[in-house]
C-alpha positions as CSV (number, residue, x, y, z in Angstrom):
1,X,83.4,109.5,103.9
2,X,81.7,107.3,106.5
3,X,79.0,108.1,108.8
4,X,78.8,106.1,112.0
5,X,76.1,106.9,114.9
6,X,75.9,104.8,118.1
7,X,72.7,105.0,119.7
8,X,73.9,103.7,123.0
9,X,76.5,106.7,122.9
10,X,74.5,109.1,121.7
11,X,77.2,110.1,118.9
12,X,77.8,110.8,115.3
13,X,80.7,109.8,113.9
14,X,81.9,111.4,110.0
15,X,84.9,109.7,109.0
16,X,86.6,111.6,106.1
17,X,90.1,109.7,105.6
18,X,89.6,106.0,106.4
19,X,92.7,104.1,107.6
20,X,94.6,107.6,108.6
21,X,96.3,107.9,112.4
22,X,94.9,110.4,114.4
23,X,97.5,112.7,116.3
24,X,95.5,115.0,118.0
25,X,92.2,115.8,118.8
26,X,90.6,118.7,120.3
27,X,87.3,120.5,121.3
28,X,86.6,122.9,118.8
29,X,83.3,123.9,120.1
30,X,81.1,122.1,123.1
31,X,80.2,118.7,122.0
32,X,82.0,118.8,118.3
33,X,85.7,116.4,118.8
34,X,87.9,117.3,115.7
35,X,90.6,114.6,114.6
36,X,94.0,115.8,113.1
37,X,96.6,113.7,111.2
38,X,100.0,114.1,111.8
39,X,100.1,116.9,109.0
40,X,97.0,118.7,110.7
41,X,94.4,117.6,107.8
42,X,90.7,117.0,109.5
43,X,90.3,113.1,109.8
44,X,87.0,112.2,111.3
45,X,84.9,115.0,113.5
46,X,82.6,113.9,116.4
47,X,79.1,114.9,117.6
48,X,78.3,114.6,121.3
49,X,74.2,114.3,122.2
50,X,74.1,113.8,118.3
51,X,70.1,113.5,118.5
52,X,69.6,116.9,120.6
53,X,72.3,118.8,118.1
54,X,71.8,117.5,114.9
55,X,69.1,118.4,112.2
56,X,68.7,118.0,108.8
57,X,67.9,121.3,107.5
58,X,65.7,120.1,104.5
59,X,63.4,118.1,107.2
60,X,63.9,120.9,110.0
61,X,61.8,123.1,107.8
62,X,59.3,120.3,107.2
63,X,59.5,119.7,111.2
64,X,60.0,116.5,111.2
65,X,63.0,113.9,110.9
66,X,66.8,114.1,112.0
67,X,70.1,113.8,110.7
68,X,71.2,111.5,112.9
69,X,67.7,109.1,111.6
70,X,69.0,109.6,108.1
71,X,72.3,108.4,109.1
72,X,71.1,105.1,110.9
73,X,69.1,104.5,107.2
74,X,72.0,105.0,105.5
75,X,74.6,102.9,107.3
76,X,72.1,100.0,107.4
77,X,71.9,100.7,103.5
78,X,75.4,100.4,103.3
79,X,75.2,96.7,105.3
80,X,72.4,95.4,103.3
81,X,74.4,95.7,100.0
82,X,77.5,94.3,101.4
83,X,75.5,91.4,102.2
84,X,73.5,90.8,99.5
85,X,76.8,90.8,97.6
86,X,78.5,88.3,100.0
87,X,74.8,85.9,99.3
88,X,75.3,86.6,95.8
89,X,78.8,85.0,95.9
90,X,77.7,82.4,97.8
91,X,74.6,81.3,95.9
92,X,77.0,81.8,92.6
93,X,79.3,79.2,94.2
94,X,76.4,76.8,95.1
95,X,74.4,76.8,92.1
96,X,77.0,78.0,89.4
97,X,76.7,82.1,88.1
98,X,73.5,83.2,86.6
């Protein structure tokens, strides 16, 4: 699963089957886009006004934090290990493995 959330959009994205067509989305409730494969299996699912909608339960009862924060943390989590494994590479390549 992938989570994705544009800030200029205002959306969260939760991919659950990467590389997947989708054949039909709809609606299910205001502001939530569902994404259907050809055999009707869930694919990805879409929040509209992501930072007005979603809460994280554990931090709504502390009052503080969002979802959609945590999901920003953890897709730029996700980006800093890819890249420290792509420096890792290269510095392996340049001054021979460690």
């Amino acid at each position: 699963m992938k989570i994705f959330y544009s800030q200029r959009t205002d959306t969260l994205s939760l991919v659950l089957r990467d590389n997947v067509k989708v054949l039909q989305s709809g609606e299910d409730k205001p502001g939530v886009i569902l994404d259907y494969d050809k055999d009707g299996n869930l694919v990805s699912l879409e929040i509209l006004d992501a930072s007005r909608r979603v809460t994280d339960a554990r931090e709504g009862e502390k009052g503080s934090g969002s979802f959609v924060a945590w999901a920003l943390v953890e897709s730029n989590r996700k980006l800093i290990e890819i890249f420290e494994a792509k420096i890792k590479v290269k510095l392996d390549e340049i001054w021979g493995a460690v």
